[in-house]
C-alpha positions in Angstrom: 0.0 0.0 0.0 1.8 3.5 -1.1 -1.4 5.2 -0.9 -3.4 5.8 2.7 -7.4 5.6 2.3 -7.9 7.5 6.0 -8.0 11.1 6.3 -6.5 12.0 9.6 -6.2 15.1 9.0 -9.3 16.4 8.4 -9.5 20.6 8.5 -6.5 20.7 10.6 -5.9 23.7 12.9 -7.9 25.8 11.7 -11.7 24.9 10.5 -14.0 27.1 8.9 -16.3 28.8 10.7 -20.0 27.3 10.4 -21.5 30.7 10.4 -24.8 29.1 11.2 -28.3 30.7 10.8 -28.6 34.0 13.2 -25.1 33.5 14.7 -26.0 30.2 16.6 -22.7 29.0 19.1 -23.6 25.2 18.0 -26.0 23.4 16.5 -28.2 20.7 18.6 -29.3 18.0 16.0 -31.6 15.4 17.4 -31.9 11.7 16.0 -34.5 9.5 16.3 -33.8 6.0 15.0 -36.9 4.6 13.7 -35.7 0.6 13.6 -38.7 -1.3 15.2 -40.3 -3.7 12.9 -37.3 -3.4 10.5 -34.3 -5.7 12.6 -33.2 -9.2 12.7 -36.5 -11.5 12.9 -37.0 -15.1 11.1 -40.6 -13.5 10.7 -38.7 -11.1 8.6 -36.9 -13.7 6.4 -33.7 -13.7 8.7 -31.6 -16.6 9.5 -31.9 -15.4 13.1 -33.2 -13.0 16.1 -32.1 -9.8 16.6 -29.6 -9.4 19.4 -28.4 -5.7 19.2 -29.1 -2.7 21.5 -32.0 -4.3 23.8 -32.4 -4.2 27.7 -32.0 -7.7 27.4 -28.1 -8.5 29.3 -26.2 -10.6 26.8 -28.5 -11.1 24.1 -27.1 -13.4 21.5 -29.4 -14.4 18.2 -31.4 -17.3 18.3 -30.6 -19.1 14.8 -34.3 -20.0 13.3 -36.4 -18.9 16.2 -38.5 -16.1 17.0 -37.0 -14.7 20.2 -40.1 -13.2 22.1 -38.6 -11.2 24.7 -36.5 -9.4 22.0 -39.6 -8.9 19.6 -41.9 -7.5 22.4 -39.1 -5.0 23.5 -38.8 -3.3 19.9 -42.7 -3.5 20.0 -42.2 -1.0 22.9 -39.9 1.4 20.9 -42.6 1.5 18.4 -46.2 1.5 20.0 -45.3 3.6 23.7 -41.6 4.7 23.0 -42.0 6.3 19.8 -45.3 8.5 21.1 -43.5 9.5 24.1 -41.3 10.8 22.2 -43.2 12.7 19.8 -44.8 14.5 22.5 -42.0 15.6 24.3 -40.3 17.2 20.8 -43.8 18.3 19.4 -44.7 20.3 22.6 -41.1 22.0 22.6 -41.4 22.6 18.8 -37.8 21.2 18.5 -38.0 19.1 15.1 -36.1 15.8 14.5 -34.8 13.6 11.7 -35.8 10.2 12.1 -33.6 7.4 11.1 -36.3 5.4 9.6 -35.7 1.8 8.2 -37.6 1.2 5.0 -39.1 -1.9 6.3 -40.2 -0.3 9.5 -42.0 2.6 8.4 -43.7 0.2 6.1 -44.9 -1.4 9.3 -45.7 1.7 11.1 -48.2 3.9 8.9 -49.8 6.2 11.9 -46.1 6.8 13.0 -44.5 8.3 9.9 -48.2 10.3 9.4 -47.1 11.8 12.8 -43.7 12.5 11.4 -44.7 14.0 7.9 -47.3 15.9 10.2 -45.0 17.3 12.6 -42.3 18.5 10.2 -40.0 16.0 10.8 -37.2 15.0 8.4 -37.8 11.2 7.7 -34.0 10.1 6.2 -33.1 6.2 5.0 -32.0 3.7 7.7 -31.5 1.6 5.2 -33.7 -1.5 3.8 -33.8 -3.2 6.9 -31.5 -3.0 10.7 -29.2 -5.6 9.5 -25.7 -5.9 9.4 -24.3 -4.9 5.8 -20.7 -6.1 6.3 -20.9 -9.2 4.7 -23.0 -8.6 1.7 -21.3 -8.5 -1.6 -21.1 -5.2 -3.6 -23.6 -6.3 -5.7 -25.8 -7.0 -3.0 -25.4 -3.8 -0.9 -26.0 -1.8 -3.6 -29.3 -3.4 -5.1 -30.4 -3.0 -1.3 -29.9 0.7 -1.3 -31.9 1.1 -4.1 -34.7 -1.6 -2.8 -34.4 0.9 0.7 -34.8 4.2 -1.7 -37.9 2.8 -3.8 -39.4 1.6 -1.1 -39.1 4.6 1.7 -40.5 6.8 -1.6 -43.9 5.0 -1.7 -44.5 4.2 1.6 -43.3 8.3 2.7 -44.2 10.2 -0.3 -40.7 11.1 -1.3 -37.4 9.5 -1.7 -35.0 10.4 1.4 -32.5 13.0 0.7 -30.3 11.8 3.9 -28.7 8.1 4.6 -27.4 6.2 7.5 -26.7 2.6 7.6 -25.1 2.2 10.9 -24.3 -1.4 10.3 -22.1 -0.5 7.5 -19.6 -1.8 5.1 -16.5 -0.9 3.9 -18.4 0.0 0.9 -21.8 1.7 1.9 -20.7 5.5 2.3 -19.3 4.9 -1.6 -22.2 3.3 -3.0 -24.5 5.5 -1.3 -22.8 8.3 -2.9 -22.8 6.6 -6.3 -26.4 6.2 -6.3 -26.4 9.7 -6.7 -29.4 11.2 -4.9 -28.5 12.1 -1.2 -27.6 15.4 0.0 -25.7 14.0 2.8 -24.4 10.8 4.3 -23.8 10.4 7.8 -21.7 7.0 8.0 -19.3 8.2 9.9 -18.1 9.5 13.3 -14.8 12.0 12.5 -15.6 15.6 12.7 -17.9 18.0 14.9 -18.7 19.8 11.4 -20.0 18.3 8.1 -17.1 17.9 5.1 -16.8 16.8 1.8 -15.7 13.3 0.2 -15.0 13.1 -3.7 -16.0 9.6 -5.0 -15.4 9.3 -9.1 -17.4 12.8 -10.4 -19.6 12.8 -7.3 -18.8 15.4 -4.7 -20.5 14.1 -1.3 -21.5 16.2 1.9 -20.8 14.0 5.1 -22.5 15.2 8.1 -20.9 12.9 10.9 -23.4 11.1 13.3 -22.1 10.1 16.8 -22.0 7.1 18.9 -21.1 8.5 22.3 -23.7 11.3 22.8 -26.1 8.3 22.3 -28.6 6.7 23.9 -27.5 3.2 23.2 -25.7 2.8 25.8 -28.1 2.2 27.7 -27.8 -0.9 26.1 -24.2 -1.4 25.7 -21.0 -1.4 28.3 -19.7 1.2 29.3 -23.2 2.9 29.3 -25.3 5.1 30.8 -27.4 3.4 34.0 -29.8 5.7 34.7 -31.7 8.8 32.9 -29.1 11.3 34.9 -26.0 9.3 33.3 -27.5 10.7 30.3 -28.1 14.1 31.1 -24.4 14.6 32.7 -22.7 13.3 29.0 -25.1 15.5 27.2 -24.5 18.5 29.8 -20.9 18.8 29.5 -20.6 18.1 25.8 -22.9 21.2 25.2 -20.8 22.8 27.8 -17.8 22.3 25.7 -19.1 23.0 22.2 -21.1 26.2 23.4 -17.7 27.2 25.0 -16.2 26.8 21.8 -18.4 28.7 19.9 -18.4 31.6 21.9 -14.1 31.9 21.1 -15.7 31.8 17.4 -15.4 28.2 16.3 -18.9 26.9 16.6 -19.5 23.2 16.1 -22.1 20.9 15.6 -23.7 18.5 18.3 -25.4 15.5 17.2 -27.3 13.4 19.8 -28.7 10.0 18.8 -31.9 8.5 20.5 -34.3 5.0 20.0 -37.8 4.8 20.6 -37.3 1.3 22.5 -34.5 3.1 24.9 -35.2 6.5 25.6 -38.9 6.1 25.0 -38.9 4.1 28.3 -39.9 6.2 31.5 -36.8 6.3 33.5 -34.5 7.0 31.0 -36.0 9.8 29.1 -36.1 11.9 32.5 -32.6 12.9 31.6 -33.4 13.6 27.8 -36.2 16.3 29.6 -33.6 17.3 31.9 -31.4 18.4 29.1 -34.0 20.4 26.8 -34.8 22.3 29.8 -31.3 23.1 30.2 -30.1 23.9 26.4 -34.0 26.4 26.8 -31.7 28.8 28.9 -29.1 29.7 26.3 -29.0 32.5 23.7 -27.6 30.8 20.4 -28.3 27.3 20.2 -29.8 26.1 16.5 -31.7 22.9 16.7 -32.3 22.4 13.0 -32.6 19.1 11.2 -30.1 17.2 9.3 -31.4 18.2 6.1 -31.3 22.0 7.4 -27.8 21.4 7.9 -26.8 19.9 4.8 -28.6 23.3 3.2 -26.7 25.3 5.1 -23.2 23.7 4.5 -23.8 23.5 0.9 -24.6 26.9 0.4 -22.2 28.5 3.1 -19.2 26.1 2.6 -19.4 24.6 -1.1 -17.0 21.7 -2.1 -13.9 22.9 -4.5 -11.6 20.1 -6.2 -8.5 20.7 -6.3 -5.6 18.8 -7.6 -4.3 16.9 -4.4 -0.4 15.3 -4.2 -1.9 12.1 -3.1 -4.0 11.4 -5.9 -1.0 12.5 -8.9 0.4 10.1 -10.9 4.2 10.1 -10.7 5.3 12.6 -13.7 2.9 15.0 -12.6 3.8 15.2 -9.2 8.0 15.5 -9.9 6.7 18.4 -12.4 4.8 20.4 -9.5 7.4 19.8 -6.7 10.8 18.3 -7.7 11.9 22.0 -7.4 10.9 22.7 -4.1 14.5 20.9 -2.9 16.6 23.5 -5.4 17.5 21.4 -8.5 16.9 18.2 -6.5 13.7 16.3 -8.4 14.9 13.0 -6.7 13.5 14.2 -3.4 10.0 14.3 -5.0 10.4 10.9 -6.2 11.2 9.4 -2.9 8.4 11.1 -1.8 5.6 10.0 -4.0 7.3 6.5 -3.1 6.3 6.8 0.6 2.6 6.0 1.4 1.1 9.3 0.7 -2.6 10.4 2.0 -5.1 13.0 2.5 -2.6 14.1 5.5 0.1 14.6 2.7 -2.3 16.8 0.7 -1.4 20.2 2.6 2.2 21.8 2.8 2.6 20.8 6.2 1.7 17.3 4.9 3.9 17.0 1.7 6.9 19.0 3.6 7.0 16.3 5.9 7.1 13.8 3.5 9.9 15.6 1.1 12.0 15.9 4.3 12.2 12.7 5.1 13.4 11.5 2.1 16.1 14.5 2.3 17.1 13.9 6.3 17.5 9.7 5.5 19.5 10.0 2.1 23.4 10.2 2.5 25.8 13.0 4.0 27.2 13.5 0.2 23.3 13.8 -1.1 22.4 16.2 1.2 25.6 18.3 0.4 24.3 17.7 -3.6 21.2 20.0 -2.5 23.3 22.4 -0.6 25.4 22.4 -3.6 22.7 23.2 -5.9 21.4 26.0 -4.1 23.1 30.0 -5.7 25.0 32.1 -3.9 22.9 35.1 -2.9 22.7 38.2 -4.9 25.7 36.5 -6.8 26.5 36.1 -10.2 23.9 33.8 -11.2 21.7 36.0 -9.8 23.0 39.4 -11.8 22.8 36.8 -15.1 18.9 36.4 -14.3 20.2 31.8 -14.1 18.4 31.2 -10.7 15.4 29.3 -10.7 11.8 31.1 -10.5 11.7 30.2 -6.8 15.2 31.5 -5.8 14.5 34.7 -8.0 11.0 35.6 -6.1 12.9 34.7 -2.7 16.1 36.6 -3.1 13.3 39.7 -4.4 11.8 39.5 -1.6 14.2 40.7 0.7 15.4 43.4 -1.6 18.4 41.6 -2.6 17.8 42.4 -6.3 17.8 46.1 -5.4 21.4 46.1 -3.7 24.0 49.1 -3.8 27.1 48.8 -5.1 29.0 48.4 -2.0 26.1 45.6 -0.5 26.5 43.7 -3.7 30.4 43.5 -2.5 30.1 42.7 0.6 28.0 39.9 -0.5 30.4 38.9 -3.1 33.2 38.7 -0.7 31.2 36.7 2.0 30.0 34.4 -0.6 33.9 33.7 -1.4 34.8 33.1 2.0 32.0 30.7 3.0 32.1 28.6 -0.1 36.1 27.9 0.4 35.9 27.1 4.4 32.9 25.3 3.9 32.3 23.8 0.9 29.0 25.0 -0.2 27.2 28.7 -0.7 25.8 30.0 2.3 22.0 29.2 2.8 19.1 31.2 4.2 15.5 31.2 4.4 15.3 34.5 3.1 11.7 35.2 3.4 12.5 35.1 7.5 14.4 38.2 7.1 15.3 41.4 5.9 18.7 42.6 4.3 20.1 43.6 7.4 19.3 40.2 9.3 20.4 38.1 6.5 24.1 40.0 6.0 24.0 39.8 10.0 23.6 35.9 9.9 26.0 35.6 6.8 28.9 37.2 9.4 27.8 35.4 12.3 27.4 31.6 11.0 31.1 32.3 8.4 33.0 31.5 11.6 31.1 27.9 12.7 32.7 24.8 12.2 31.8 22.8 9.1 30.1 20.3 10.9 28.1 22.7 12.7 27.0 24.8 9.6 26.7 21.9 7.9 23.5 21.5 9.9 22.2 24.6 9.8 22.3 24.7 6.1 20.4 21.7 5.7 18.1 23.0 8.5 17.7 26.3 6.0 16.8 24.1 2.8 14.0 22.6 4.9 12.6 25.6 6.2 13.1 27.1 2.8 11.1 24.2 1.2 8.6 24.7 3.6 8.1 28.2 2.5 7.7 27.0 -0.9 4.9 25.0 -0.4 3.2 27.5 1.7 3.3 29.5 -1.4 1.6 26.8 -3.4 -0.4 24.4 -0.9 -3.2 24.9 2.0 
């Protein structure tokens, strides 16, 4: 593998700024999951019971039988939980998007007439709650479309937002390549939406969460009671709202089921925290869909070409220069296993430095070598490179006097015959002043000593250069 899938990178230091409607500090997005009457059940044409996010201690599938307990506690999600719900969000006027498996809402006509009725955004679940991580391509993909055609008729309109939460490997890519959702929210790896290219198809992912979830209720290590709940919630608002005070506001997703919050004790905590996030100035509660408006409008996708994705020519042509006269650098580089981190100056400067700082003591003293002497007589010929031209111009060394340009001459004379190579400076760190300055102070280290420095100065130098060219 020379090339890395994961983005760890992500915006970096410095995200944009969500600007969201009216100056909101964060956005509050709940999620229902609407899965009852859509999981694991032989009645269903499974091989086996659902065991997955129950009260039920241990659950484990029970190959060809109905498992009652298991049924009846989804029932609850779906004929108490659900209403319970429904009320509490209704009554606040706080609107949701529901998580609805296809099959389920097929099940469930008086519920998703209460969702369409309340505003509600009703996004795909997918077909069924099943797992998707051992179905073939082929297979996944003719079930998205069975979970699109058949959410259409039973809701009135095709979903514009997907999450499988069993995924695959595959799912957020075939999702995309189907072609018709605004946003996807398969994954769990940013506190704002972003953008993922797949072929021609430019996809917003809004990023769901599994922590500020009520699952784990149902899962170890979970919440216990209601107030467990309300404490995570709390101080994760806390945090966020903090944050988008100092002008970086974020987005907060928080995940609910009908069959665990829906249940008496633990949706105390879920009251709890509305009534707390009702005493703040600046808190959006939109839905998904809302969101994926927003980010598309505010915050549209631009491709641009990226290192990680050039073939081999192309990327030697862009940066085999930014190591003076050194293209071998670049081709070590795109040897090393490039990614979406190596896609940003930082990135790719890290990457052409290593190849630089592990190649030999006489390579290294090749790209000192090949570096010009400043403001000397390659320079006055107009022979440096377009880089070392706009570098040297911009601390005025184009523009010296007669007796500057002498004294330059002279130190350039002296260093290259004690040490061996021209003098080397990231000029764009200083002024004319500072950089004659340095010239007569580093003239009098030892070799080995400036030695280092220089190669410390080509780095910095290439660092610069990418700057110039790279986010």
């Amino acid at each position: 593998m020379t090339r890395y899938p994961r983005d760890l990178r992500g915006y970096g230091a410095t995200p944009p700024n969500a600007n969201w409607p009216g100056g909101a500090r964060v956005a509050v997005q709940f999620v229902l999951n609407f899965e009852e009457g859509g999981e694991n059940c032989v009645i269903h044409g499974d091989a086996a019971s659902e065991a997955f996010l129950s009260d039920i201690p241990g659950a484990q599938p029970w190959a060809g039988q109905r498992h009652w307990n298991m049924e009846s506690i989804y029932d609850y999600g779906a004929r108490a939980g659900f209403w319970r719900l429904h009320k509490l969000f209704t009554r606040r006027k706080i609107p949701l998007t529901i998580y609805g498996v296809a099959s389920a809402l097929a099940r469930a006509p008086e519920q998703v007439a209460a969702m369409k009725e309340a505003g509600w955004e009703i996004a795909s679940h997918g077909l069924k709650w099943v797992e998707h991580k051992d179905m073939t391509e082929e297979d996944e993909r003719a079930s998205i479309a069975e979970a699109v055609r058949l959410h259409t008729e039973v809701v009135g309109e095709r979903p514009k937002g997907w999450y499988t939460g069993r995924c695959s490997e595959n799912t957020v890519r075939l999702v995309a390549e189907e072609g018709g959702f605004d946003y996807v929210s398969d994954t769990y790896d940013d506190d704002l939406p972003h953008w993922m290219e797949f072929g021609d198809r430019d996809q917003l992912i809004i990023p769901y969460t599994l922590e500020a979830n009520d699952m784990r209720f149902a899962t170890a290590p979970g919440w216990v009671t209601g107030q467990d709940f309300y404490t995570y919630l709390k101080d994760a608002f806390d945090v966020l709202y903090q944050e988008g005070r100092e002008g970086a506001p974020k987005m907060m997703s928080i995940g609910l089921h009908c069959r665990l919050i829906g249940r008496p004790g633990k949706i105390a905590g879920l009251i709890q925290f509305l009534d707390y996030i009702a005493g703040f100035e600046g808190v959006w509660t939109p839905r998904r869909i809302e969101i994926a408006e927003h980010w598309m409008a505010e915050h549209p996708h631009v491709r641009r070409e990226r290192p990680s994705q050039m073939d081999k020519a192309a990327f030697v042509d862009a940066y085999g220069s930014i190591f003076e006269h050194s293209p071998w650098i670049a081709e070590g580089a795109f040897a090393l296993e490039l990614g979406p981190a190596h896609d940003s100056a930082v990135g790719l400067h890290n990457a052409l430095a290593r190849i630089f700082r592990s190649s030999s003591k006489d390579a290294r003293l090749g790209v000192l070598r090949a570096h010009p002497d400043l403001a000397g007589k390659l320079a006055a010929a107009g022979r440096l490179t377009a880089e070392s031209t706009s570098e040297q111009a911009s601390a005025g060394l184009d523009m010296l006097t007669d007796d500057e340009r002498e004294r330059f001459q002279t130190l350039n004379s002296e260093y290259v015959e004690k040490h061996g190579f021209p003098f080397i400076i990231a000029v764009k760190d200083h002024d004319k002043t500072g950089i004659l300055r340095a010239f007569e102070r580093r003239i009098a280290n030892d070799n080995e000593t400036e030695f280092t420095e220089a190669c410390r100065q080509v780095e910095r130098i290439a660092e610069i250069r990418l700057k110039d060219i790279l986010p």
